[in-house]
C-alpha positions in Angstrom: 11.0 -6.7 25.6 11.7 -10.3 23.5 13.2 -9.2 20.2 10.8 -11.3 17.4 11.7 -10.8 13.5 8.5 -11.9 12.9 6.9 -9.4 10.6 3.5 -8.6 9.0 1.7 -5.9 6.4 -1.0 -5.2 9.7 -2.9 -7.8 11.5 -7.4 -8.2 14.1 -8.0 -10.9 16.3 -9.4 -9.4 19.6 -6.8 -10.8 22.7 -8.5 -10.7 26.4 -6.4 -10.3 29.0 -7.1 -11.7 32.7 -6.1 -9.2 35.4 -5.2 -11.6 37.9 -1.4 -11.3 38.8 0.0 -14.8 38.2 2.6 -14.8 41.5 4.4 -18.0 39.7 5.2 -19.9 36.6 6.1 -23.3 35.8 9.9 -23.9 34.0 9.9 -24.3 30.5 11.2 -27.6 29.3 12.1 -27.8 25.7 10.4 -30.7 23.5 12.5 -33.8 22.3 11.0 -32.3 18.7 12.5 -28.9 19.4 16.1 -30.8 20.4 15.9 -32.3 16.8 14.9 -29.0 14.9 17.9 -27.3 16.9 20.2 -30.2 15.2 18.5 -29.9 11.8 19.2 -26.1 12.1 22.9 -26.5 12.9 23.3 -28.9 10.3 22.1 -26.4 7.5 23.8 -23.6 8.8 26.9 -25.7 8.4 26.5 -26.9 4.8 23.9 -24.6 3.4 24.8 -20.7 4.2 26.2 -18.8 2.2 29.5 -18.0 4.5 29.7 -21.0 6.3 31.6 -19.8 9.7 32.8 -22.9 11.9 30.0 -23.2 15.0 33.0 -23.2 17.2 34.0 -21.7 20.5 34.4 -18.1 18.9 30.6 -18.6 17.7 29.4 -20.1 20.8 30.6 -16.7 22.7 29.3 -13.9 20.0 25.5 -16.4 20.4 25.9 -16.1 24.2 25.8 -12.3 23.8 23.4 -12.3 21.0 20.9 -13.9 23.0 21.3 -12.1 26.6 21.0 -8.8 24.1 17.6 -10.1 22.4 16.4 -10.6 25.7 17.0 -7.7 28.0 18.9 -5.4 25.2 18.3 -2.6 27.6 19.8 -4.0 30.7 16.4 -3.8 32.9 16.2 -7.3 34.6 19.2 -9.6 34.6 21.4 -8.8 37.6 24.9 -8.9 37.4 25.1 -12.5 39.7 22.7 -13.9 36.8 24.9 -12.9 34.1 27.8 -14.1 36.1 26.2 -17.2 36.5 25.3 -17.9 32.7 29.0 -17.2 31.6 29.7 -21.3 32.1 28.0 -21.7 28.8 30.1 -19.2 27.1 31.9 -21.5 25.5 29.6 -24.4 25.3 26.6 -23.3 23.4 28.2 -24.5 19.7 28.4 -28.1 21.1 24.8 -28.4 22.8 23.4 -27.1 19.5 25.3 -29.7 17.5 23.6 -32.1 19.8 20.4 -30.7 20.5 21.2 -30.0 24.1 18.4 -26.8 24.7 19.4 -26.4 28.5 21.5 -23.3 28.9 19.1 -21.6 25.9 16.1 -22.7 28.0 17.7 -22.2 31.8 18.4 -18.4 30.5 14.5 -17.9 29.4 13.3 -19.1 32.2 15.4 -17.0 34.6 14.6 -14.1 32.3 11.1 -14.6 32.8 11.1 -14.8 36.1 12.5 -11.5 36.5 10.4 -9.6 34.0 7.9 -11.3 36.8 9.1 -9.7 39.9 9.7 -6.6 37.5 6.1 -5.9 36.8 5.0 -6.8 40.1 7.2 -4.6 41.7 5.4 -1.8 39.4 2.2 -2.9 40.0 3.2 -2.6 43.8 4.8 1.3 43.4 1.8 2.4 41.5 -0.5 1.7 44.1 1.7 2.6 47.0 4.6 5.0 46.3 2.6 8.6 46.2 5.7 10.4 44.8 5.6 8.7 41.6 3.3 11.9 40.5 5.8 14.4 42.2 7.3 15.9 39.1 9.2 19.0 40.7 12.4 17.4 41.5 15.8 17.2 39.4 15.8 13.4 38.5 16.7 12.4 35.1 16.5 9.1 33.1 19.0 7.6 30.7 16.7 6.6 27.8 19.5 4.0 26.1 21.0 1.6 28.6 22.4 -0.6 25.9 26.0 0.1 27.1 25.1 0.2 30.9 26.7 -2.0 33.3 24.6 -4.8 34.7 22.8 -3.5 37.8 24.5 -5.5 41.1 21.2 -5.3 43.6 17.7 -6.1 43.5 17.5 -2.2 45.3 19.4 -0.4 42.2 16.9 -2.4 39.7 13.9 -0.9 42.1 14.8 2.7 41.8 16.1 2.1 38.0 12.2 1.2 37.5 11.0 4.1 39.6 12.4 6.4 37.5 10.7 4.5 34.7 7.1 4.5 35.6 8.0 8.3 36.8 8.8 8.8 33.0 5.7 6.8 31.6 3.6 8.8 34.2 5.1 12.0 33.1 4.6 11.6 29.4 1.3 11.2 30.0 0.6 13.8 32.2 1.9 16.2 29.2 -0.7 14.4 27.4 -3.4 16.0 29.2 -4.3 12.9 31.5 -5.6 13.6 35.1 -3.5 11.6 38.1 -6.3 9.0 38.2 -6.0 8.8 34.2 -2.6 8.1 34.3 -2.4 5.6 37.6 -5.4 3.2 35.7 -3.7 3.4 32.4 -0.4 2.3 33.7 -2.1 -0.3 35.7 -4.1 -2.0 33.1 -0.4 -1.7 30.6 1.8 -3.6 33.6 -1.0 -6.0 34.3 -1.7 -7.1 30.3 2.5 -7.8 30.5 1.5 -9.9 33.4 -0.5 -11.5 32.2 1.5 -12.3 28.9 4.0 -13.5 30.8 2.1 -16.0 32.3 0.9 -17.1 28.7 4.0 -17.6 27.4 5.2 -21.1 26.0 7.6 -23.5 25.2 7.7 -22.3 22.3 8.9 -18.9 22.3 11.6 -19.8 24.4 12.7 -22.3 21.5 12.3 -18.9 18.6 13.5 -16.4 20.6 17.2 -18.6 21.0 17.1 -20.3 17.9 17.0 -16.7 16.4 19.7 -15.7 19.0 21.7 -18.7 17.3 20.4 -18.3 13.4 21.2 -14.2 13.3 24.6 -14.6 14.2 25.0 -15.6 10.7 23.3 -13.1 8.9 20.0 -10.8 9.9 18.3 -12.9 7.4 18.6 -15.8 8.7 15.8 -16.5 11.2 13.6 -19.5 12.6 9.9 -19.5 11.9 8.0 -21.7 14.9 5.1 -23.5 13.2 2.9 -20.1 14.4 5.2 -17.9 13.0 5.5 -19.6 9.7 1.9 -19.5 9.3 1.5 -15.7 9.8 4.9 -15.4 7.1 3.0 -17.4 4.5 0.1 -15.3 4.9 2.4 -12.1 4.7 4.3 -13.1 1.4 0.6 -14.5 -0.3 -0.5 -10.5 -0.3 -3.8 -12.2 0.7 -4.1 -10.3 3.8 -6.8 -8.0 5.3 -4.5 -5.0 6.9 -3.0 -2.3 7.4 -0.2 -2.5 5.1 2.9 -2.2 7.6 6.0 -4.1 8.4 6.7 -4.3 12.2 9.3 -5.5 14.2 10.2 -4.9 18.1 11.9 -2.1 19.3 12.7 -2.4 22.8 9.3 -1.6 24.9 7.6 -0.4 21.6 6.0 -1.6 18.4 7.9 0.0 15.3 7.3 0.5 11.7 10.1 -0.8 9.3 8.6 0.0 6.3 5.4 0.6 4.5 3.8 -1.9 1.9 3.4 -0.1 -1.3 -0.4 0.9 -2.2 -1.5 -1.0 1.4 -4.0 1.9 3.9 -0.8 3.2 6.0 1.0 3.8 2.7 -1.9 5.5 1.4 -2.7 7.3 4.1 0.8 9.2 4.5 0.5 9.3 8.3 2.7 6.7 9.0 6.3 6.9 8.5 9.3 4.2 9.0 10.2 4.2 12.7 7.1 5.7 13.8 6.4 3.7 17.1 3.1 2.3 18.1 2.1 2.8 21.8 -1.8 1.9 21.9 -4.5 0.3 19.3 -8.2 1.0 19.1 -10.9 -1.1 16.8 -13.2 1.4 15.2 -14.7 4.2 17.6 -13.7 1.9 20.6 -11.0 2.5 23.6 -7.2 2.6 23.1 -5.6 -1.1 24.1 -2.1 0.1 25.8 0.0 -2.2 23.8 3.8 -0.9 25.0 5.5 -3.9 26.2 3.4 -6.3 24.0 4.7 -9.3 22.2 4.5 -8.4 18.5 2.7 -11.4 17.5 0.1 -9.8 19.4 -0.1 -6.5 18.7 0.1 -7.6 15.3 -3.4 -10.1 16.4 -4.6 -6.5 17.4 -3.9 -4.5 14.7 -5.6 -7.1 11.9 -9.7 -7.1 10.9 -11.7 -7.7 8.5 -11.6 -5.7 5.0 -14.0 -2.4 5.1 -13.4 -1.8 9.2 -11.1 0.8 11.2 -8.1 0.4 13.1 -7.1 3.3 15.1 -3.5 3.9 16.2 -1.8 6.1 18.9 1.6 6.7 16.9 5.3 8.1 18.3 6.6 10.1 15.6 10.1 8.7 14.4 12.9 10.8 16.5 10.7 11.7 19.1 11.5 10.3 22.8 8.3 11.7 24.6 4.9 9.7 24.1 3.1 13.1 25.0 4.2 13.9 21.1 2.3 11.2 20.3 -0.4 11.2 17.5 -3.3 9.3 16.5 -3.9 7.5 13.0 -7.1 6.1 11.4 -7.1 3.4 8.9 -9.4 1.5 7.3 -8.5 -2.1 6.8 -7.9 -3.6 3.2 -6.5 -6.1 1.3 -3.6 -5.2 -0.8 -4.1 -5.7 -4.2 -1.6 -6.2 -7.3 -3.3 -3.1 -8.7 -2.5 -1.2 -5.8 0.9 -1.7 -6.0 0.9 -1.4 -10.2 3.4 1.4 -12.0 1.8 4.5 -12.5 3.1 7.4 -14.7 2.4 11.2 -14.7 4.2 14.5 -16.2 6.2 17.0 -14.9 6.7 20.3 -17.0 9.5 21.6 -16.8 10.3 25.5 -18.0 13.4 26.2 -19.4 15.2 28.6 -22.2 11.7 29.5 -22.5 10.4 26.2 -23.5 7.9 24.2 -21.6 9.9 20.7 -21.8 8.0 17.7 -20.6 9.5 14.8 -18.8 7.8 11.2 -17.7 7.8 10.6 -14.8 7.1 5.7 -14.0 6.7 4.9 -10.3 6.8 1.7 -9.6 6.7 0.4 -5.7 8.0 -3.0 -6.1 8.6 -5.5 -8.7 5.4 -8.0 -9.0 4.1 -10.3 -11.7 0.9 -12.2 -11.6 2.2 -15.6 -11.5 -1.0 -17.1 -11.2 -2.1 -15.4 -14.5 1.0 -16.2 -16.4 0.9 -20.0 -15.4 -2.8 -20.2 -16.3 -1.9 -18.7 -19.6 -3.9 -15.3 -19.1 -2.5 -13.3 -22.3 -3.5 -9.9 -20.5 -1.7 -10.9 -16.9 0.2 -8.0 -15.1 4.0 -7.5 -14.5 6.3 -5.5 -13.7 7.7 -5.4 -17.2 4.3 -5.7 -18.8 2.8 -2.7 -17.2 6.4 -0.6 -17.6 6.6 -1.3 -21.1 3.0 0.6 -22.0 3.2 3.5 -19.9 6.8 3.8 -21.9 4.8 3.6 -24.8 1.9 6.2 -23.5 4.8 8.6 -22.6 6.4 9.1 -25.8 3.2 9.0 -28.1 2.8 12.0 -25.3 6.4 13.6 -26.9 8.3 13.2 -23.8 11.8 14.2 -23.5 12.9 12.4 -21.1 12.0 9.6 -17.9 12.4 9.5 -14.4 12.1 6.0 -13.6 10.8 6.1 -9.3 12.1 3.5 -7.2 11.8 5.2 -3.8 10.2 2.7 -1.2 10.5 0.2 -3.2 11.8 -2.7 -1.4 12.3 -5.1 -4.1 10.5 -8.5 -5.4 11.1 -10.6 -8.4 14.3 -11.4 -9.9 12.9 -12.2 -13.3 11.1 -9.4 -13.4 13.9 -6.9 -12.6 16.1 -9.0 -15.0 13.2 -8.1 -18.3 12.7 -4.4 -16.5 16.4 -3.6 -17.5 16.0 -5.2 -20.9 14.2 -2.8 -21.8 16.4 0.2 -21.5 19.5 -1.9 -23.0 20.4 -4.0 -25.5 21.7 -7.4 -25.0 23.7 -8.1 -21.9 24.5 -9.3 -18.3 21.9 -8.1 -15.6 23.0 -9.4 -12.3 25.3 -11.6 -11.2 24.6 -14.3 -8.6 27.2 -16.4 -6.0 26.2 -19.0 -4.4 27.7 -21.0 -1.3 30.6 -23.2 -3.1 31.4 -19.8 -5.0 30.1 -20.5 -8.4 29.0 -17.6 -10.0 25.4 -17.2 -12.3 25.2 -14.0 -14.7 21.5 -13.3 -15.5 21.2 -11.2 -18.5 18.8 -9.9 -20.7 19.3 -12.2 -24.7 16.5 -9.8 -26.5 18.5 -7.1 -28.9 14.8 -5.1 -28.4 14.9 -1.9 -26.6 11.6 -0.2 -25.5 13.2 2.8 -24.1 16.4 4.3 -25.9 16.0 8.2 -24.1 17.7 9.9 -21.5 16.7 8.4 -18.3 17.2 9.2 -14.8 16.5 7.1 -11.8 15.5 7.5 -8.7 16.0 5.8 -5.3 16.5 6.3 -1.4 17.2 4.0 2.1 14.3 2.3 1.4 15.1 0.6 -2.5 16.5 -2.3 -1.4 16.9 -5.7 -3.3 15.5 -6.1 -6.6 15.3 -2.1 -6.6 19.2 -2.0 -6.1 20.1 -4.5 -8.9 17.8 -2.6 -12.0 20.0 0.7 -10.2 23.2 -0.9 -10.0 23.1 -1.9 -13.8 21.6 1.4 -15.4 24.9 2.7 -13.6 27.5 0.2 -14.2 26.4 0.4 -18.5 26.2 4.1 -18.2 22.7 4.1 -19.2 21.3 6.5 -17.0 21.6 8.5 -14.1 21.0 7.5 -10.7 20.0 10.2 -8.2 18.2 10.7 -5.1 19.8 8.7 -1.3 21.9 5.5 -0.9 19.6 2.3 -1.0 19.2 0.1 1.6 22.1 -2.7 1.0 20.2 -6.2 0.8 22.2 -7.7 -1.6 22.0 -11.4 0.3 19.4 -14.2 -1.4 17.1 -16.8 1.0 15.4 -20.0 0.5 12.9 -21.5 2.8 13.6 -24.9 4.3 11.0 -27.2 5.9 12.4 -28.1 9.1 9.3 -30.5 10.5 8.7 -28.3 12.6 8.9 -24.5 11.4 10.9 -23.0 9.0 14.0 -21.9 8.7 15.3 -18.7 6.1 18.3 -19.4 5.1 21.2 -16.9 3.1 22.8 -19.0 0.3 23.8 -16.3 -2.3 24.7 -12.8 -2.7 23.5 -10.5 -5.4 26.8 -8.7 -7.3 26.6 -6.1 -9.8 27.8 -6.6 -13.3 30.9 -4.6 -12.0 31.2 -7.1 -10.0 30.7 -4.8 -6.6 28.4 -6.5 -4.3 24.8 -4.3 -3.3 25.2 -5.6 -0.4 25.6 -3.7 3.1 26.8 -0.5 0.8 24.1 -0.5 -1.3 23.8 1.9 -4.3 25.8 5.4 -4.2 23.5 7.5 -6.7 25.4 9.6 -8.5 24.0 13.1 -7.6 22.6 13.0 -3.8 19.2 14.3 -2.5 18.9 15.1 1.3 16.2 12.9 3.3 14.5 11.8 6.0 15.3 8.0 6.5 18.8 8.3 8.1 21.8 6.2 6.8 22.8 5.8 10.2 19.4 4.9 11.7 18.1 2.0 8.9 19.7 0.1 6.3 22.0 -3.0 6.0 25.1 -1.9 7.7 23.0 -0.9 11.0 21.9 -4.2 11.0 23.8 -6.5 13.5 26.0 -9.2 11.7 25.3 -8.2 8.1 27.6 -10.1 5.8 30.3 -7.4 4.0 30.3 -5.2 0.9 33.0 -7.4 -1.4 33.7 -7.4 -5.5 33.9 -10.4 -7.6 34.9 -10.0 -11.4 32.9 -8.3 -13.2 30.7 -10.1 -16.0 31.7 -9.1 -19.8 29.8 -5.9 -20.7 30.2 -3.0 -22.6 28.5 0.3 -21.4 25.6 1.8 -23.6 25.0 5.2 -22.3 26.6 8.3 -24.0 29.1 8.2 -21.3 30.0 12.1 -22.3 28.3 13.5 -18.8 30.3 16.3 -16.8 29.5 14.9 -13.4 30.9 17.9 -11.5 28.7 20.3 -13.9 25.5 18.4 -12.8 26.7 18.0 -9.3 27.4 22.0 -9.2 24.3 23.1 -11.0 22.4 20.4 -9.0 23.5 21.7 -5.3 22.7 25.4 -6.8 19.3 24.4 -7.6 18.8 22.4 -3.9 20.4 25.4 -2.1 17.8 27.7 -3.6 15.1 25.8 -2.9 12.4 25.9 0.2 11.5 22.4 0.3 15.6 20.8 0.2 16.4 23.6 2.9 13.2 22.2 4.6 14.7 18.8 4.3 17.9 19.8 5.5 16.3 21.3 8.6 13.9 18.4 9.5 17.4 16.0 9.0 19.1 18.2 11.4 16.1 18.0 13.7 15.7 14.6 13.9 19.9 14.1 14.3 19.7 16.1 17.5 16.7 14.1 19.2 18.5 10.9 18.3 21.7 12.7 20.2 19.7 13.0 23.5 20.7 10.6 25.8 18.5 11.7 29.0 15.3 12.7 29.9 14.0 14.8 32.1 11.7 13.8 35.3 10.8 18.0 36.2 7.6 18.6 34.7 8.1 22.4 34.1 11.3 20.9 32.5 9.6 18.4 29.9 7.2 21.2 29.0 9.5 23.7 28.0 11.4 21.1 26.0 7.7 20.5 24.1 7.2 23.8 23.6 10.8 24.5 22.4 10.4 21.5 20.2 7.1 22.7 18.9 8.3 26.0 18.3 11.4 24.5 16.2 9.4 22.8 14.2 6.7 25.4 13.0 10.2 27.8 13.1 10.9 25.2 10.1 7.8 25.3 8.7 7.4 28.7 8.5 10.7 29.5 7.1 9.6 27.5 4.2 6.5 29.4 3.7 7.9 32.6 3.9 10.4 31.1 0.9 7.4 30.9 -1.1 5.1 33.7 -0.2 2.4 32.0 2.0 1.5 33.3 5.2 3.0 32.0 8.7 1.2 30.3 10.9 0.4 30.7 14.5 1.6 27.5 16.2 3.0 23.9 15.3 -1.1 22.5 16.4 -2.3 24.8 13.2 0.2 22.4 11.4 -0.8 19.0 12.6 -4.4 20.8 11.8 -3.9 21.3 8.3 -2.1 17.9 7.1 -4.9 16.4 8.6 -7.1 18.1 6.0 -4.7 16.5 3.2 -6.4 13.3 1.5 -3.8 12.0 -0.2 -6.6 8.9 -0.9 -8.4 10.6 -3.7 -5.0 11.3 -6.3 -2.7 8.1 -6.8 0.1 10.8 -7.7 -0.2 12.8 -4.7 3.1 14.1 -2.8 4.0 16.3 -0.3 6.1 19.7 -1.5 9.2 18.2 -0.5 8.5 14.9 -2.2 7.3 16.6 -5.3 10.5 19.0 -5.1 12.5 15.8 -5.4 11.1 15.0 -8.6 11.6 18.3 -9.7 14.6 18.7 -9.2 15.6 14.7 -10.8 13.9 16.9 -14.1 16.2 19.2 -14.0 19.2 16.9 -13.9 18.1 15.1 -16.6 17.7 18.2 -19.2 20.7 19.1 -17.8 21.9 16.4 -19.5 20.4 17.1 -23.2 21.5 19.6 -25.7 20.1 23.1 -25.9 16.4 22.8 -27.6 17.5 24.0 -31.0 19.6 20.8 -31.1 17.2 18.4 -29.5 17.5 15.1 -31.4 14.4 12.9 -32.4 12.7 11.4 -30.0 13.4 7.8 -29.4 10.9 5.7 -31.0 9.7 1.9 -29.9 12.1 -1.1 -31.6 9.8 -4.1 -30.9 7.8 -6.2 -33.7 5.6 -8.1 -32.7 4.7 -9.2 -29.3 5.1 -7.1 -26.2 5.2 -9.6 -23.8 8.3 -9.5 -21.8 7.8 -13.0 -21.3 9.2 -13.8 -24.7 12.7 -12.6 -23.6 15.2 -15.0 -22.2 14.6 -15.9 -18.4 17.0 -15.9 -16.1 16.8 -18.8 -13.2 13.8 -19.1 -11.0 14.6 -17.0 -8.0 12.7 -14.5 -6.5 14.2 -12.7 -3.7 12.0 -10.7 -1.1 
């Protein structure tokens, strides 16, 4: 329902819900506080963003639709009349923010409120009085994406729109294995608890959800924080948080996982997967709490507990449109430590002219320093660069030929420390270059002439390196120094501040990260130069799906010379690199599963017939283990018998008790990132010596020249 950025790493504070149908609601009346914040925000939007656009007519029209899309995205409650009737503030809505005028933002709200009203008690009605909703042996179909529909003319084409709703909800449950009284109580007590939310709503998310309407018309980045919501980001960005380890945002109806926080319990666990939706959540051995149609502030309440206890979750697989595929996940609660999220290394041997060859192998989920420890003056504090720079060392006293540097899923951090992380594959030089609003330009580089690393190196990304992840990717590119392989990242190459508003906060774009190329990370992100298949969709997730995300653009590059060996046949590794993928189980197995989820993404309606939905499950089901089988066959394991022995066996997996642990297809990607890289090295009789370490002295990064105090999230 109401579109909230507001995001968290898992969240438990018990909410009680009253059952009573609240028949009415007073009209929200904005503050004279939230007038001034609206004419703060315009203000800095004007002088401070990084683009700058006029708040003009042509503005006023693309807010107008920004906000009626936030609100009912999926055309479900507005009629047409109401939408005619809100087009006199088309053009208006730049000059009442100017002057703090909330009325149109405030008149819309509360009209959309009342309808999501008479919407839930019109379901509330049905299920206790239409018998048919439970007659699934007819032809009727539902279209699952209305984004595009028309707006619905009568209150009677709304009222069988919805019947066809709860007929799906009741259906999906039914598949589930609920009896008819299961499923009429547990879509009673889900309608009701939006009810009653309804009638809890305030003043103040009227004011977020426009102000957002009006800030992310700049740039996704941009958002307003009420004084609520900038107490639950603070927490989120402290890492001092008892969860789950998730970032979650709304998705229409549902709950959905953006992305995983490295080393948190549902990164851990491995049974929870970006766009995985979340339809119910359960503390410890207790019942499920229905939580579709929830506010995300509270299901986020829900979902947070103490440290040590278990939070159980009913999960929609990403791709899947039927919550009787639904599955359920059990974490136990913790706080997310630095060491958690540390660089580890490992080993992969690699077999080739008959010699074993090794290769390091440095993950590294995000880019953190103890800045606590370093301002205190702790010699031994942890960073990035720190921690990096000894398992480099451990690696070659292990006589290593080569590293694979990991940044899949890692979503970024800080600046400085990305800036010392690429020092210590290069020599001197430019790192990043940074533009602010007025278009003066900042190049970060790296002043130390010390190299800890000098060896072939391959890097590794996917959709989800974003940020800090893309900058250390983009440079080992643009100087030649290693290979990038793997997916395109993610395409934040934007920069925010936080500015104190009074009242709230407001995140602010005021620069843009460029490459020392000068080609901008942002919304294109990093092309690596050999490509892996996988599962995170280009076309579902990343910058350029995002809805006003500023443009990929070039600035001149920064004064660099490039340090690699710059002697690599590109279309030989390319070639021997698709041979290799084409040959093996695991990338075919990727291929499949991407090809799988591409076709459930296609399907624009569902079913109502029950005999219908079941043979879809079943052909779905059989698919899958189709998939899965064809992959064991590849390597000589046995088939098995049906898609639940599966599900069965990952269950069994405890990923938990090995901090390396990957699935075959993960570990095939590695792999195969080995294999590129001694495809880039001489035959073994003319191996060179291995790279030794240059530094004397001190291996504190910290000594190295820092670049300006940013850190970017």
């Amino acid at each position: 329902m109401l579109r909230s950025s507001f995001f968290t790493r898992g969240l438990l504070l018990t909410t009680v819900f009253s059952l009573a149908l609240p028949l009415a609601a007073a009209e929200l009346v904005p503050t004279e506080q939230q007038s001034k914040v609206a004419r703060t925000v315009a203000r800095q939007l004007s002088v401070l963003h990084y683009t700058r656009p006029p708040l003009d007519d042509a503005l006023s029209l693309v807010i107008w639709n920004r906000y009626l899309s936030d609100l009912d995205g999926q055309r479900l409650f507005f009629l047409a009349s109401d939408i005619e009737g809100f087009t006199r503030w088309q053009l208006q809505m730049d000059d009442h923010l100017k002057t703090g005028v909330l009325t149109p933002g405030f008149t819309i709200y509360n009209r959309f409120q009342n309808r999501l009203r008479e919407r839930l008690q019109f379901v509330l009605s049905e299920l206790d009085n239409n018998k048919k909703l439970l007659d699934f042996s007819g032809n009727e179909t539902l279209v699952i994406d209305r984004k595009n529909a028309a707006w619905v003319k009568s209150t009677a084409e709304l009222d069988q729109l919805w019947r066809l709703r709860i007929k799906s909800a009741a259906l999906s449950l039914k598949l589930a294995g609920k009896s008819n009284e299961d499923i009429l109580s547990t879509l009673k007590r889900r309608y009701k608890s939006q009810l009653s939310a309804v009638a809890q709503t305030k003043k103040e998310d009227a004011f977020q959800t426009y102000m957002n309407a009006f800030t992310e018309t700049y740039d996704p980045h941009t958002e307003y924080f009420s004084p609520r919501s900038s107490e639950n980001f603070n927490i989120n960005m402290s890492l001092q948080l008892e969860g789950i380890g998730a970032v979650l945002q709304t998705d229409d109806e549902y709950t959905k996982v953006v992305r995983l926080v490295p080393g948190g319990p549902a990164d851990k666990s491995r049974q929870l997967k970006p766009n995985d939706r979340l339809i119910a959540v359960a503390e410890g051995d207790k019942e499920f709490v229905d939580v579709v149609g929830w506010r995300i502030d509270e299901v986020v309440q829900l979902i947070r507990g103490a440290k040590g206890t278990t939070v159980r979750l009913q999960v929609l697989p990403a791709g899947s449109t039927d919550t009787a595929n639904s599955k359920e996940v059990s974490l136990v609660r913790n706080t997310v430590a630095l060491e958690d999220q540390a660089a580890t290394k490992k080993i992969v041997d690699i077999k080739r002219d008959g010699v074993v060859r090794r290769i390091g192998v440095i993950k590294l989920p995000t880019f953190y320093a103890d800045f606590q420890g370093m301002q205190a003056g702790d010699p031994n504090y942890r960073s990035t660069t720190r921690d990096v720079h000894r398992l480099l060392t451990e690696l070659k006293q292990e006589r290593i030929q080569g590293i694979i540097l990991d940044l899949r899923n890692n979503g970024g951090g800080s600046l400085s420390e990305v800036n010392d992380l690429i020092g210590e594959f290069i020599s001197t030089g430019p790192t990043v270059q940074v533009r602010d609003a007025r278009g003066k330009v900042e190049v970060l580089g790296d002043g130390n002439p010390e190299v800890a690393y000098s060896g072939p190196l391959v890097v590794m990304t996917n959709r989800l390196s974003a940020s800090a992840s893309e900058i250390f990717a983009g440079a080992i590119q643009d100087y030649g120094r290693g290979l990038v392989v793997g997916g395109t990242t993610f395409g934040k190459g934007t920069v925010q501040s936080l500015r104190e508003l009074g009242s709230g906060q407001l995140k602010i774009t005021e620069a843009k990260f460029y490459r020392i190329s000068g080609a901008s990370t942002q919304n294109k992100g990093v092309v690596p130069d050999i490509v892996f298949p996988e599962l995170s969709m280009a076309s579902e997730m990343g910058e350029s799906v995002l809805p006003r995300a500023l443009p990929w653009d070039t600035i001149p590059p920064a004064r660099y010379q490039r340090q690699g060996q710059g002697n690599w046949r590109m279309t030989s590794l390319r070639s021997a690199s698709a041979q290799r993928q084409a040959r093996n189980p695991d990338f075919r197995y990727l291929l499949d599963e991407q090809k799988l989820i591409a076709d459930l993404n296609d399907i624009k309606t569902q079913s109502l017939n029950e005999k219908a939905r079941r043979l879809e499950k079943q052909q779905l089901d059989s698919r899958r283990l189709a998939i899965e089988n064809r992959r064991r066959a590849a390597k000589g394991l046995s088939a098995l018998k049906s898609w639940e022995d599966f599900e069965a066996q990952q269950e069994k997996l405890n990923p938990n008790s090995d901090p390396n642990f990957e699935r075959s297809e993960e570990a095939a990607l590695t792999v195969e990132a080995a294999e590129i890289l001694l495809d880039t090295l001489p035959p073994v009789r003319n191996l060179p010596t291995l790279p030794t370490l240059k530094t004397a002295g001190s291996t504190n990064s910290a000594a190295k020249a820092q670049p300006a105090n940013v850190s970017e999230r």
